[in-house]
N, C-alpha and C positions, 0 to 999 in steps of 0.2 A: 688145544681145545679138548674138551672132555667130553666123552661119550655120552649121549641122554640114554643113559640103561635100560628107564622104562621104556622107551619106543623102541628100543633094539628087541626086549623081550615081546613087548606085542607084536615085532614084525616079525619073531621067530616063531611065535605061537600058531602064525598065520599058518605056516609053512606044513602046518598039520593038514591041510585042507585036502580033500577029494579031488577037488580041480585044479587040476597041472600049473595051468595057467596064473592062477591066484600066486599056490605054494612056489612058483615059480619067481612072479612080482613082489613077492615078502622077501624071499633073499634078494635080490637086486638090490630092491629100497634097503635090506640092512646092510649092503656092502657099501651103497651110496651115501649111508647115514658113515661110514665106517673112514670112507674116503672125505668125507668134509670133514669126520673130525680129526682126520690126518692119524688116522689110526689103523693096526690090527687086530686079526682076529687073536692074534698070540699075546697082544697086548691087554684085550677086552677078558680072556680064560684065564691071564697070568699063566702064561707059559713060555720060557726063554724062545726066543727065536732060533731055528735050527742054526748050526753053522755053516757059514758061507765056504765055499770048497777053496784052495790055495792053489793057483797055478802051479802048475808042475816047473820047475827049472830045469830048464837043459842040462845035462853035464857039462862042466869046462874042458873036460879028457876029451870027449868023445868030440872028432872033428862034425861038423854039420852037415848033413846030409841036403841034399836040395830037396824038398819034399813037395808032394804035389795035392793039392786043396781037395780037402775031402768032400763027399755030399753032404756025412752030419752035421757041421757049424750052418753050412747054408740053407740048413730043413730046421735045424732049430730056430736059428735069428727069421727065418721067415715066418713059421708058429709063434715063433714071440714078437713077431710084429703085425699078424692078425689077431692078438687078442687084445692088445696094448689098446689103449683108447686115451688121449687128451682127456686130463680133468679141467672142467668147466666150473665158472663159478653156479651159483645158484642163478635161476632165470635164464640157461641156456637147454633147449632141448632140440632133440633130432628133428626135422619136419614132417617124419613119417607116426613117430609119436606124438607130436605136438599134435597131428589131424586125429589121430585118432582120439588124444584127449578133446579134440572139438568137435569129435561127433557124436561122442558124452553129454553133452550140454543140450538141453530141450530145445525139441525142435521150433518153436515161434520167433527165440533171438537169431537163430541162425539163417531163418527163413529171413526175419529183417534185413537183417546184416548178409545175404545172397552175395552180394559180391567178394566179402572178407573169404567165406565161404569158397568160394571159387579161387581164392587165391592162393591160401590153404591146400588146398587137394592139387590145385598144379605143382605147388614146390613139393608135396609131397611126393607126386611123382616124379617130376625131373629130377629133383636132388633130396633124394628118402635120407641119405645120411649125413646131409649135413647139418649142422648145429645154429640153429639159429636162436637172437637173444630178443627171448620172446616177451623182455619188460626194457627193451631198449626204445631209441627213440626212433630209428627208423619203422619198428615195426610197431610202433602205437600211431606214429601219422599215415601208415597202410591202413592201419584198421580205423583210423577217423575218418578215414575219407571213406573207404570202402564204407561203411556204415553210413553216412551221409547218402552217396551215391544209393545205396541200397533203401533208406527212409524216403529219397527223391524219387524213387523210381514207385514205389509202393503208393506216394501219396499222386504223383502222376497218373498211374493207373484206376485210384479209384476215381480220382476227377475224371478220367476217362470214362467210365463204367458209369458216372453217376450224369453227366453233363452230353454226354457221346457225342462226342465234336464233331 
């Protein structure tokens, strides 16, 4: 798949910005733009990829020594396996981001929809990093019902307020 250049360049241009935060979300999004199209950044500059290093061979002479596990390989594979992340297709996001992209959104639908809301901010705190696939079908019949529930509960209340039972 081939890179969209133009958006790569707008999300570079971003990265000009004053606020951390922004210039911070341009590279993301251009690495994220970079990993769907199965690409790098050595590929996108035209620049050979470094070379990969060659395990050393033992000598055949040299009888083998018993050797005893060093800290380095167990400090690197562990830094390299807190930065590593699962690629997701498109439509999977963390639920500590997906709330915050929901709290983005004007406040009246969310007020409607008070319950989606609520459900939202719970998985975001009990499980902030897991990835949830947020145009699947479990989580579109969460948010029918939650929505529903939250329209029933609205239209309840004003009949309450207007009828006072």
């Amino acid at each position: 798949m081939e890179v969209d250049k133009d958006r790569l360049v707008k999300l570079l241009n971003m990265t000009d910005s004053r606020h951390d935060g922004e210039a911070l979300a341009a590279i993301r999004k251009s690495n994220d733009l970079l990993r769907l199209s199965r690409a790098s950044w050595s590929d996108v500059l035209g620049l050979s990829p470094p070379p990969a290093e060659q395990p050393k061979q033992p000598d055949a002479a040299r009888p083998s020594a018993p050797s005893r596990p060093s800290a380095k390989p167990q400090q690197t594979a562990r830094a390299a396996s807190t930065t590593w992340e699962p690629e997701y297709p498109p439509g999977y996001e963390q639920a500590r981001i997906y709330r915050n992209a929901f709290r983005h959104e004007p406040l009246v639908p969310r007020l409607l929809g008070f319950p989606f809301w609520i459900v939202v901010e719970v998985l975001a705190l009990i499980v902030p990093r897991k990835y949830l696939n947020t145009s699947g079908p479990v989580m579109t019949v969460v948010f029918m019902i939650s929505m529903l529930l939250g329209i029933l509960a609205w239209i309840g209340l004003g009949y309450y307020l207007v009828f006072e039972v």
